[in-house]
PDB file of N, H, CA, C and O in Angstrom:
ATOM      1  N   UNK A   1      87.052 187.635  34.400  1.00  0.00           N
ATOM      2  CA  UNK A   1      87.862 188.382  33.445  1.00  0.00           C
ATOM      3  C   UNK A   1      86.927 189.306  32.662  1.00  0.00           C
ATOM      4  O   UNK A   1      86.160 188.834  31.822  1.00  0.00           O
ATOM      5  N   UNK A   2      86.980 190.635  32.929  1.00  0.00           N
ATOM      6  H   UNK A   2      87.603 191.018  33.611  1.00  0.00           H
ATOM      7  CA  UNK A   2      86.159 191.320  31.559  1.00  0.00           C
ATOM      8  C   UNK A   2      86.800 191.703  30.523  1.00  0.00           C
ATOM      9  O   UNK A   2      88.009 191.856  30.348  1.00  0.00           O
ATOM     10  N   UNK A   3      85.855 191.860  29.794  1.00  0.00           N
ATOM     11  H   UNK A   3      84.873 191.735  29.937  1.00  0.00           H
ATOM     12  CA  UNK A   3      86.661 191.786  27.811  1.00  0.00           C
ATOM     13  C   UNK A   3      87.890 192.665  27.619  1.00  0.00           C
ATOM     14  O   UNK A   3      88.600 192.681  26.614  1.00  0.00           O
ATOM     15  N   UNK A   4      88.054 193.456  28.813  1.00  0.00           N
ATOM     16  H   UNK A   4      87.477 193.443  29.629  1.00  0.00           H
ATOM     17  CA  UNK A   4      89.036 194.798  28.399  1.00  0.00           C
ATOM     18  C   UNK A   4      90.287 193.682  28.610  1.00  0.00           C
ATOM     19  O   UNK A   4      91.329 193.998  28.034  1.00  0.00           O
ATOM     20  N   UNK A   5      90.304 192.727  29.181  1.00  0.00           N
ATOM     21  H   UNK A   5      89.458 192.470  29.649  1.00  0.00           H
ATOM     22  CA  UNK A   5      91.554 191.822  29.593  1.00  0.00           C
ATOM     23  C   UNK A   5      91.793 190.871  28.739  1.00  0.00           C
ATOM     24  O   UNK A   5      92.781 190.176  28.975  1.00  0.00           O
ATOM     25  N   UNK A   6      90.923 190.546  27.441  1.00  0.00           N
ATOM     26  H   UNK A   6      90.120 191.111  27.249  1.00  0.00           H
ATOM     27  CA  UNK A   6      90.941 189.676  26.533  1.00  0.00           C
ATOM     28  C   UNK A   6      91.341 190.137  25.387  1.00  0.00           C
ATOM     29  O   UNK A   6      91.173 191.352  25.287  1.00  0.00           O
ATOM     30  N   UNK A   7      91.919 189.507  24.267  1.00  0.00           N
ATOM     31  H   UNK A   7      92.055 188.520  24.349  1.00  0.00           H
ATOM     32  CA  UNK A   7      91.926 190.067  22.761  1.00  0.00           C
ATOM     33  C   UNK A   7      90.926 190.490  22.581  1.00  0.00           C
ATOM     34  O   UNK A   7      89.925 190.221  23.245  1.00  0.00           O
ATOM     35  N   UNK A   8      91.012 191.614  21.177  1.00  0.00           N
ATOM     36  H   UNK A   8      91.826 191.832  20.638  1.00  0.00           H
ATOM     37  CA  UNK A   8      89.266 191.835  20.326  1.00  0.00           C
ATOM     38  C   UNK A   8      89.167 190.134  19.485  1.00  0.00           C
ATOM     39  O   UNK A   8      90.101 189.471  19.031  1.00  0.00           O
ATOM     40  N   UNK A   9      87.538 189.774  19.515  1.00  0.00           N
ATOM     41  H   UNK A   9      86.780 190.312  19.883  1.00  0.00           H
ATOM     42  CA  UNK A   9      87.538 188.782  19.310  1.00  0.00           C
ATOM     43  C   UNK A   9      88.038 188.943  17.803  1.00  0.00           C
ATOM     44  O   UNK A   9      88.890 188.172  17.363  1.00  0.00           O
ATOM     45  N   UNK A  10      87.465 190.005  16.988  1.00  0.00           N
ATOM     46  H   UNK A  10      86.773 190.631  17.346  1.00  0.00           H
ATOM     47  CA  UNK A  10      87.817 189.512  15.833  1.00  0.00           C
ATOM     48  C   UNK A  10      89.216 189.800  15.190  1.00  0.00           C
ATOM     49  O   UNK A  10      89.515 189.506  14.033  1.00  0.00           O
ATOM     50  N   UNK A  11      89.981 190.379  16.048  1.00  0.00           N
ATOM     51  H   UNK A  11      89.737 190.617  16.988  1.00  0.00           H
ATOM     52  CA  UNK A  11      91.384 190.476  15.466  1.00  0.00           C
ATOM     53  C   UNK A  11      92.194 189.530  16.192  1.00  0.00           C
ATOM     54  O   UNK A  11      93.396 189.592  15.930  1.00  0.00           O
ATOM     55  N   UNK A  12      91.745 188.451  17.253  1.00  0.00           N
ATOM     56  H   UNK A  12      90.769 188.400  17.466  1.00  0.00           H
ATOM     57  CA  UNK A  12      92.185 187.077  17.316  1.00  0.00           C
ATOM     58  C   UNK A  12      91.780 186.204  15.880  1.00  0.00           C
ATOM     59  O   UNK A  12      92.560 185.436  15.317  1.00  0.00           O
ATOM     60  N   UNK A  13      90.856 186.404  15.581  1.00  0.00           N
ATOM     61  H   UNK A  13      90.223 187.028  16.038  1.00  0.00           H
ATOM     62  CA  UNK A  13      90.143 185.560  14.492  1.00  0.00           C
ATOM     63  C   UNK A  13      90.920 185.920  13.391  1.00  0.00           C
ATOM     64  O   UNK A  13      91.153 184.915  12.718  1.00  0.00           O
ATOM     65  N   UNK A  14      91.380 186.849  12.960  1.00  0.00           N
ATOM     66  H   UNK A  14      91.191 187.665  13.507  1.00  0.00           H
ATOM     67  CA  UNK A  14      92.212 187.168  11.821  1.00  0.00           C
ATOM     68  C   UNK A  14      93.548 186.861  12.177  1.00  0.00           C
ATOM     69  O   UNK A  14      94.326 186.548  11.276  1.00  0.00           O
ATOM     70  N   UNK A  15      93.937 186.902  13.369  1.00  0.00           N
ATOM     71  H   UNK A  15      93.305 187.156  14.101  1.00  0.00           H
ATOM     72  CA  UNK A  15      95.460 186.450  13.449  1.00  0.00           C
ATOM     73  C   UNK A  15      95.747 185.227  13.592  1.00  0.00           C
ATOM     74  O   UNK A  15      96.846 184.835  13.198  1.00  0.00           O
ATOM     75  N   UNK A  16      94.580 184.090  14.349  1.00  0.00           N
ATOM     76  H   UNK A  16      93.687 184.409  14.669  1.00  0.00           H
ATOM     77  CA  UNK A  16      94.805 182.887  14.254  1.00  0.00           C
ATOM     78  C   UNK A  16      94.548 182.055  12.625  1.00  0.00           C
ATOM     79  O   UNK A  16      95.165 181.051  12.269  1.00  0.00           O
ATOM     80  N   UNK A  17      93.353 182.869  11.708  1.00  0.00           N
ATOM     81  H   UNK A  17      92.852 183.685  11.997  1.00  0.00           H
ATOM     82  CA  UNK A  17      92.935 182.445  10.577  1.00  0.00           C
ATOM     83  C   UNK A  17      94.749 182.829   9.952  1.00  0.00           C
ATOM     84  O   UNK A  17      95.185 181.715   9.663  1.00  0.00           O
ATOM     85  N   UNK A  18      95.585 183.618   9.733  1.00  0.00           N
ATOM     86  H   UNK A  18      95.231 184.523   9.968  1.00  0.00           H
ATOM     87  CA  UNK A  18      97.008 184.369   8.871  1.00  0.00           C
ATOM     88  C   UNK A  18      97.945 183.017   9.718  1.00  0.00           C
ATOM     89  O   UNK A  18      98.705 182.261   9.113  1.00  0.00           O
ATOM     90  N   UNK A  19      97.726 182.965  10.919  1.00  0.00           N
ATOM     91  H   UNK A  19      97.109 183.579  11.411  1.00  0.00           H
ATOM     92  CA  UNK A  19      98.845 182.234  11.365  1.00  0.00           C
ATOM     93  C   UNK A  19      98.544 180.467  11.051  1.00  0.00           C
ATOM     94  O   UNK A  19      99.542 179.785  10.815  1.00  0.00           O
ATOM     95  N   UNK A  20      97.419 179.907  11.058  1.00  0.00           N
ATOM     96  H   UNK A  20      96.608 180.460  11.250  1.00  0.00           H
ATOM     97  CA  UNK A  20      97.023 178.729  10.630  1.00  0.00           C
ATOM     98  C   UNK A  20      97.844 178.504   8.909  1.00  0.00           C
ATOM     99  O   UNK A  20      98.470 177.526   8.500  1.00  0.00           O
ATOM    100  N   UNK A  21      97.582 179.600   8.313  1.00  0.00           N
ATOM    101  H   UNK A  21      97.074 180.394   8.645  1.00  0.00           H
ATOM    102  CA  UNK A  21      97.548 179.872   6.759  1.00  0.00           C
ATOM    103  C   UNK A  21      99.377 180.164   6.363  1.00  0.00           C
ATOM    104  O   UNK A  21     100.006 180.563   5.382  1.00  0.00           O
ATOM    105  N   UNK A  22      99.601 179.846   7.312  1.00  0.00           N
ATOM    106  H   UNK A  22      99.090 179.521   8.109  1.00  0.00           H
ATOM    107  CA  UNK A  22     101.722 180.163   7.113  1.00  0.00           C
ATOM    108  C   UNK A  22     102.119 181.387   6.951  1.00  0.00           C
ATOM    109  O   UNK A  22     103.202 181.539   6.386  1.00  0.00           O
ATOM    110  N   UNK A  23     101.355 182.598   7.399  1.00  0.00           N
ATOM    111  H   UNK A  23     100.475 182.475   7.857  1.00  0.00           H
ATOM    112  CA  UNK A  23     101.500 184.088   7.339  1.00  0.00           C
ATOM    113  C   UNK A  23     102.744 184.059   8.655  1.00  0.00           C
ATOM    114  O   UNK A  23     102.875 183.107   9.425  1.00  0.00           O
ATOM    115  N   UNK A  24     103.358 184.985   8.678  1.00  0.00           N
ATOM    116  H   UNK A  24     103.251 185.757   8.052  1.00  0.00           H
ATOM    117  CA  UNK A  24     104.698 184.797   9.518  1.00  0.00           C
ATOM    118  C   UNK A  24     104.312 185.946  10.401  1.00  0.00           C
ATOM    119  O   UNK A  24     103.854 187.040  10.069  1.00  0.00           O
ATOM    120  N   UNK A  25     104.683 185.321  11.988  1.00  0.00           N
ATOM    121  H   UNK A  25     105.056 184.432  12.257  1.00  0.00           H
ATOM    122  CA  UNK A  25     104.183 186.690  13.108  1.00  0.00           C
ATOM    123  C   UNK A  25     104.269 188.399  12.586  1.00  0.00           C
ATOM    124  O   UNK A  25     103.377 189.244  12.658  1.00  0.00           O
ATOM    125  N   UNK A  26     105.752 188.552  12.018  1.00  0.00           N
ATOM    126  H   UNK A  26     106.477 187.866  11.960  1.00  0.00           H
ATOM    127  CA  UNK A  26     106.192 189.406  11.665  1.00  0.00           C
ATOM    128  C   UNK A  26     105.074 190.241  10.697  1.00  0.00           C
ATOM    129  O   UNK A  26     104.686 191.392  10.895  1.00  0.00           O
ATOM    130  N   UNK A  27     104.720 189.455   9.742  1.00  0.00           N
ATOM    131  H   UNK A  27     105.035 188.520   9.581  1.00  0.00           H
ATOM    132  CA  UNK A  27     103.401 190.010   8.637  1.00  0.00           C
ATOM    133  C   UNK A  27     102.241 190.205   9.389  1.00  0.00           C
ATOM    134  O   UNK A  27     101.651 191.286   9.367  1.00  0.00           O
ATOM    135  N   UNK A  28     101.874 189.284  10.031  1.00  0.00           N
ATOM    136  H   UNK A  28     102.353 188.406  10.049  1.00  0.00           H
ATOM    137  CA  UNK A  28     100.504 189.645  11.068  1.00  0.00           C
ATOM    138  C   UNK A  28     100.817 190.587  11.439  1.00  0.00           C
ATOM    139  O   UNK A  28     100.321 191.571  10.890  1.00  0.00           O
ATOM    140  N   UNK A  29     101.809 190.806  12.571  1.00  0.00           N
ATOM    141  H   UNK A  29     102.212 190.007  13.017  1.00  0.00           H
ATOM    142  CA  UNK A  29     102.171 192.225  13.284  1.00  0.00           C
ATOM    143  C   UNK A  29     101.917 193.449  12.251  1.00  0.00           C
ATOM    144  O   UNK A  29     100.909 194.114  12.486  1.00  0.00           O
ATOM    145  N   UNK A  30     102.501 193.731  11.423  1.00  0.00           N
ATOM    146  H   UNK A  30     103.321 193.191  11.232  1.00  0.00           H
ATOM    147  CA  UNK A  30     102.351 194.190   9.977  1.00  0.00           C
ATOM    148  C   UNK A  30     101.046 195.110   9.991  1.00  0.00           C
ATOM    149  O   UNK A  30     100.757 196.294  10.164  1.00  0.00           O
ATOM    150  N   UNK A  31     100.379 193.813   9.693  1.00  0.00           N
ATOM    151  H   UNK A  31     100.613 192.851   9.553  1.00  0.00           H
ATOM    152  CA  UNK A  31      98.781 194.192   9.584  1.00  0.00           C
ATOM    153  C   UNK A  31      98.271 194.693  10.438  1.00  0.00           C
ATOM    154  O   UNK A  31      97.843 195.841  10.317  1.00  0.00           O
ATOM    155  N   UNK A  32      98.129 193.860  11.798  1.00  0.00           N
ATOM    156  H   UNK A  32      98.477 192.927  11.896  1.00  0.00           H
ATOM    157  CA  UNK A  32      97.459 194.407  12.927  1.00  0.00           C
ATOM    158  C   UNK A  32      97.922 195.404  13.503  1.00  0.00           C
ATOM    159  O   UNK A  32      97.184 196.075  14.224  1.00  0.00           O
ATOM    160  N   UNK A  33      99.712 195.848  13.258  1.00  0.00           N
ATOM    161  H   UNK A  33     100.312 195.302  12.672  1.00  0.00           H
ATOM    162  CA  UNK A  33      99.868 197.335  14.002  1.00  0.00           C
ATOM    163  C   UNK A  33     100.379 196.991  15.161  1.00  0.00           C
ATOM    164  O   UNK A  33      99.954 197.707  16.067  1.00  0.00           O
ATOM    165  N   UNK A  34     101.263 196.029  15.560  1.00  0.00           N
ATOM    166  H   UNK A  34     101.609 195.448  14.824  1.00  0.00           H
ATOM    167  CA  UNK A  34     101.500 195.742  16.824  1.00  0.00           C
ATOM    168  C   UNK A  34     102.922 195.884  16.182  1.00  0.00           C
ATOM    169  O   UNK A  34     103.469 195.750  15.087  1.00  0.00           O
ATOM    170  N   UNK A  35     103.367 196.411  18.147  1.00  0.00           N
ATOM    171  H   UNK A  35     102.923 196.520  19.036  1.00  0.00           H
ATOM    172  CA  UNK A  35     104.904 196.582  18.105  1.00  0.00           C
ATOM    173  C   UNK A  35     105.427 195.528  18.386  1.00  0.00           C
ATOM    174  O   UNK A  35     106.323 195.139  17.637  1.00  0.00           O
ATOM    175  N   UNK A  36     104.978 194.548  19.786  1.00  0.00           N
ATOM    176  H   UNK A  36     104.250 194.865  20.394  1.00  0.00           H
ATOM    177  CA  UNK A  36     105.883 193.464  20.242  1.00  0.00           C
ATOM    178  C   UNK A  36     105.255 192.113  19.087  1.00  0.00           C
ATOM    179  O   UNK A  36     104.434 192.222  18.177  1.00  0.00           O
ATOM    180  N   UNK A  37     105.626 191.509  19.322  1.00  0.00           N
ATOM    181  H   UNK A  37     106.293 191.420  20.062  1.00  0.00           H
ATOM    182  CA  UNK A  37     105.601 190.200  18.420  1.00  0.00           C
ATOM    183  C   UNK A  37     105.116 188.685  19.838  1.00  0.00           C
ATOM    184  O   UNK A  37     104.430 187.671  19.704  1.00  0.00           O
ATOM    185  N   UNK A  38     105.606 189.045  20.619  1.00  0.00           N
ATOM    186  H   UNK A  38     106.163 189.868  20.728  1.00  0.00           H
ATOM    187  CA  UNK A  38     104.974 188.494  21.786  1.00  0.00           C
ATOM    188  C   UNK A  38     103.596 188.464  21.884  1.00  0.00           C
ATOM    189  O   UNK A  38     102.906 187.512  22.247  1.00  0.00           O
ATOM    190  N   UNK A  39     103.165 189.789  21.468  1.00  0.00           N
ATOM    191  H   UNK A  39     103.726 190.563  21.173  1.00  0.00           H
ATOM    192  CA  UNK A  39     101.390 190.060  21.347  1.00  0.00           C
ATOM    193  C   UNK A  39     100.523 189.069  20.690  1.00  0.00           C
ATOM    194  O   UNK A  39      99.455 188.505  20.927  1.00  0.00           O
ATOM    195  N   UNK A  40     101.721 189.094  19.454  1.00  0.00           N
ATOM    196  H   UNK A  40     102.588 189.552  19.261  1.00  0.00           H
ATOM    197  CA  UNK A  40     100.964 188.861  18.456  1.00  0.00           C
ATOM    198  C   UNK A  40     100.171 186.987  18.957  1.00  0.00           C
ATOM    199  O   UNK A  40      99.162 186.546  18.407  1.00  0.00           O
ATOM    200  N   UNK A  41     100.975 186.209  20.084  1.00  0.00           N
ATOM    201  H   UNK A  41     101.795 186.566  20.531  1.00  0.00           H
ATOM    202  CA  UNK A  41     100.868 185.155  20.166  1.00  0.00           C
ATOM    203  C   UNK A  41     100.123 184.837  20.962  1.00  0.00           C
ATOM    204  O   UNK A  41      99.583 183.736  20.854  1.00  0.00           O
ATOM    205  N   UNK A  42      99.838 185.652  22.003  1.00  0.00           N
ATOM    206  H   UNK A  42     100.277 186.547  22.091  1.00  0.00           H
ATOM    207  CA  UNK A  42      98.222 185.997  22.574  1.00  0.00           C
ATOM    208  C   UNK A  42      96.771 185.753  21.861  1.00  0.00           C
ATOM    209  O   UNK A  42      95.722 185.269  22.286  1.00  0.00           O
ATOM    210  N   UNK A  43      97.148 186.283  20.620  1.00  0.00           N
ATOM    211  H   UNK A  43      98.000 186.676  20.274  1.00  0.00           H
ATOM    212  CA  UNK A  43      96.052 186.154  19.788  1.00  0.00           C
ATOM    213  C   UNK A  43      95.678 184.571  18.924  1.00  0.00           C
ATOM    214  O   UNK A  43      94.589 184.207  18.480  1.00  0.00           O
ATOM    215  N   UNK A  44      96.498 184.123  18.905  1.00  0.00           N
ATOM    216  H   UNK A  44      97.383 184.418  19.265  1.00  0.00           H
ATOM    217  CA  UNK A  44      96.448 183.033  18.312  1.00  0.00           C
ATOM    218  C   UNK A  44      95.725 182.094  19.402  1.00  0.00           C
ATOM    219  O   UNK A  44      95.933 181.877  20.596  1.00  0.00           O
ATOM    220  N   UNK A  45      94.768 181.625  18.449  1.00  0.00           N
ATOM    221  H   UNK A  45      94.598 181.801  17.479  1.00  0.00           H
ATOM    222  CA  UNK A  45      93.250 180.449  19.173  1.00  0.00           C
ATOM    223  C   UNK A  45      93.079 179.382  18.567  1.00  0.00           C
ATOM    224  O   UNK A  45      92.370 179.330  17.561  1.00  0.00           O
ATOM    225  N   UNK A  46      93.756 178.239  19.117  1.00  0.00           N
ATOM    226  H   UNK A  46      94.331 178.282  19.934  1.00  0.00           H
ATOM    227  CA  UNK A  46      94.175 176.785  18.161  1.00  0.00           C
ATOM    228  C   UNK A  46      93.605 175.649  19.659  1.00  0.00           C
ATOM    229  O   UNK A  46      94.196 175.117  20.598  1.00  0.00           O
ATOM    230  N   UNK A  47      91.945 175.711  19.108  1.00  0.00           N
ATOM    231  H   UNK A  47      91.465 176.144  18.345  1.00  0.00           H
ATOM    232  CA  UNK A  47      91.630 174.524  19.953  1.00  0.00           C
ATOM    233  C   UNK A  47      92.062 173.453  19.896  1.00  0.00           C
ATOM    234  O   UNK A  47      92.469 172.906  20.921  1.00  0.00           O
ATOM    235  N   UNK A  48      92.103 172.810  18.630  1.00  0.00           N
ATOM    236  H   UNK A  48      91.772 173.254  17.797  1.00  0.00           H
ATOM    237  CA  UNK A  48      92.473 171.191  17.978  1.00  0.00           C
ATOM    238  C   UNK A  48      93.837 170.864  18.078  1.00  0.00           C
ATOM    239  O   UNK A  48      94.822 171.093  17.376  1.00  0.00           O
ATOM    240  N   UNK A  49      93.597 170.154  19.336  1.00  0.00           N
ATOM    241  H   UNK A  49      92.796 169.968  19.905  1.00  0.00           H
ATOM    242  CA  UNK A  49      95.490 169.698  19.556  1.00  0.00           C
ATOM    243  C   UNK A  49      96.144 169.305  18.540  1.00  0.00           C
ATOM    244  O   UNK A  49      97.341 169.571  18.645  1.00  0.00           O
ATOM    245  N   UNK A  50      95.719 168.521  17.129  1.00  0.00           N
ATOM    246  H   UNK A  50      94.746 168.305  17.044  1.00  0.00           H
ATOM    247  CA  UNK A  50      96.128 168.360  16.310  1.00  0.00           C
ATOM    248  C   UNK A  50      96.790 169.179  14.748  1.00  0.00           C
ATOM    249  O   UNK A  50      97.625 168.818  13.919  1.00  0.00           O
ATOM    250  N   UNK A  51      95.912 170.443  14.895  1.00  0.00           N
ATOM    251  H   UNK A  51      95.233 170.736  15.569  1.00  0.00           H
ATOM    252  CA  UNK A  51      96.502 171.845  14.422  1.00  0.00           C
ATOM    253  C   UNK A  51      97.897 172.464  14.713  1.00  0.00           C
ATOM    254  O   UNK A  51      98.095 172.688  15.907  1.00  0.00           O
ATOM    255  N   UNK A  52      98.978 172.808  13.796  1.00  0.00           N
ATOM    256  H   UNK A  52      98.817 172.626  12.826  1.00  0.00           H
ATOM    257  CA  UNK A  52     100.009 173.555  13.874  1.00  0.00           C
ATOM    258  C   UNK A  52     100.312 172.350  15.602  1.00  0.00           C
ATOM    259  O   UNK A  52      99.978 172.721  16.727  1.00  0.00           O
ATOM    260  N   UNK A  53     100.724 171.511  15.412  1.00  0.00           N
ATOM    261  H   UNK A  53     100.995 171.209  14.498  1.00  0.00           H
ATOM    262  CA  UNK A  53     101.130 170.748  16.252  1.00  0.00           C
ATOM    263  C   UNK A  53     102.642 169.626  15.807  1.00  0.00           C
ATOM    264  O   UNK A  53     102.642 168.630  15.083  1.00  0.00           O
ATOM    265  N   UNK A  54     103.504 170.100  16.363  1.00  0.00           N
ATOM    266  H   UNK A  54     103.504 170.909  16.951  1.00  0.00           H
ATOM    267  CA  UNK A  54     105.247 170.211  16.155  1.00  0.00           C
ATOM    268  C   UNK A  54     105.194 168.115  16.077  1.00  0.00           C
ATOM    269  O   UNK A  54     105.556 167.424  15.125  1.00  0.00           O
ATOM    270  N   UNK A  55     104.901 167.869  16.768  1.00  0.00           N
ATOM    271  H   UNK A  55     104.607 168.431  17.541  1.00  0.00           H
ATOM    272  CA  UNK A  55     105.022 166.565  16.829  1.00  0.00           C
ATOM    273  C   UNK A  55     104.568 165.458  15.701  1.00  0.00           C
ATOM    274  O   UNK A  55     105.024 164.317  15.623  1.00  0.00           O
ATOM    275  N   UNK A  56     103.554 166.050  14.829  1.00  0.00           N
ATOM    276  H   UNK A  56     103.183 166.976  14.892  1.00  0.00           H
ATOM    277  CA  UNK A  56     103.244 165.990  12.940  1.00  0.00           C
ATOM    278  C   UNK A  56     104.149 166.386  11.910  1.00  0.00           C
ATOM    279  O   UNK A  56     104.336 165.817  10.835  1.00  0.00           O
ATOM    280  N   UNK A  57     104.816 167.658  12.449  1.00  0.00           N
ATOM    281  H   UNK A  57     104.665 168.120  13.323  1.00  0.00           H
ATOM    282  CA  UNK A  57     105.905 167.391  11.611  1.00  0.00           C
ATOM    283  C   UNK A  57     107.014 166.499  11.583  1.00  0.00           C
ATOM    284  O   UNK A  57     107.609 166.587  10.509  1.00  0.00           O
ATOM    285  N   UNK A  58     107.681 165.392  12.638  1.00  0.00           N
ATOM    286  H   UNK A  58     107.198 165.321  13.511  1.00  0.00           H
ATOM    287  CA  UNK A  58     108.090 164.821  12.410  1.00  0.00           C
ATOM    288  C   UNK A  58     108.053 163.496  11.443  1.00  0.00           C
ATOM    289  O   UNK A  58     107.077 162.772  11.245  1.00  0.00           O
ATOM    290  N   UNK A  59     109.198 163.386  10.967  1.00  0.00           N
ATOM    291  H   UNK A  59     109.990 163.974  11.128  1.00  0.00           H
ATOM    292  CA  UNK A  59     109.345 162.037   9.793  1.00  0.00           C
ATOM    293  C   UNK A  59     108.728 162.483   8.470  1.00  0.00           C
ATOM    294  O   UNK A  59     108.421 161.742   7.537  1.00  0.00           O
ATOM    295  N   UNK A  60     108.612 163.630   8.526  1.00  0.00           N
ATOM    296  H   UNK A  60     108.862 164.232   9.285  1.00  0.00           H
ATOM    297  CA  UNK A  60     108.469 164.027   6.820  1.00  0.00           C
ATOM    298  C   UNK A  60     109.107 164.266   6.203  1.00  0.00           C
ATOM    299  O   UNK A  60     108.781 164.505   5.040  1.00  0.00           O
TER     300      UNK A  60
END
């Protein structure tokens, strides 16, 4: 894969840091200038299975 096929690293890094932080796709998009909102989820880089992970929110 060369980089032209990857996100820029650091505007993954800002969209996964806004989206960790409860910033809403819509506002990221916002910022970063993107039209689809689909994009925006490309960018998002959540190694720790335990991060933004649906199955923690249950029983709260």
């Amino acid at each position: 894969m060369s980089t032209g096929d990857r996100p820029q690293p650091a505007r993954a890094g800002f969209v996964t840091y806004a989206h960790l932080r409860g910033a809403t796709d819509r506002a990221i998009a916002h910022q970063t200038r993107h039209r689809s909102m689909d994009t925006i989820t490309t960018y998002i880089r959540v190694d720790d299975v335990f991060t933004d992970n649906a199955v923690l929110q249950i029983g709260r």
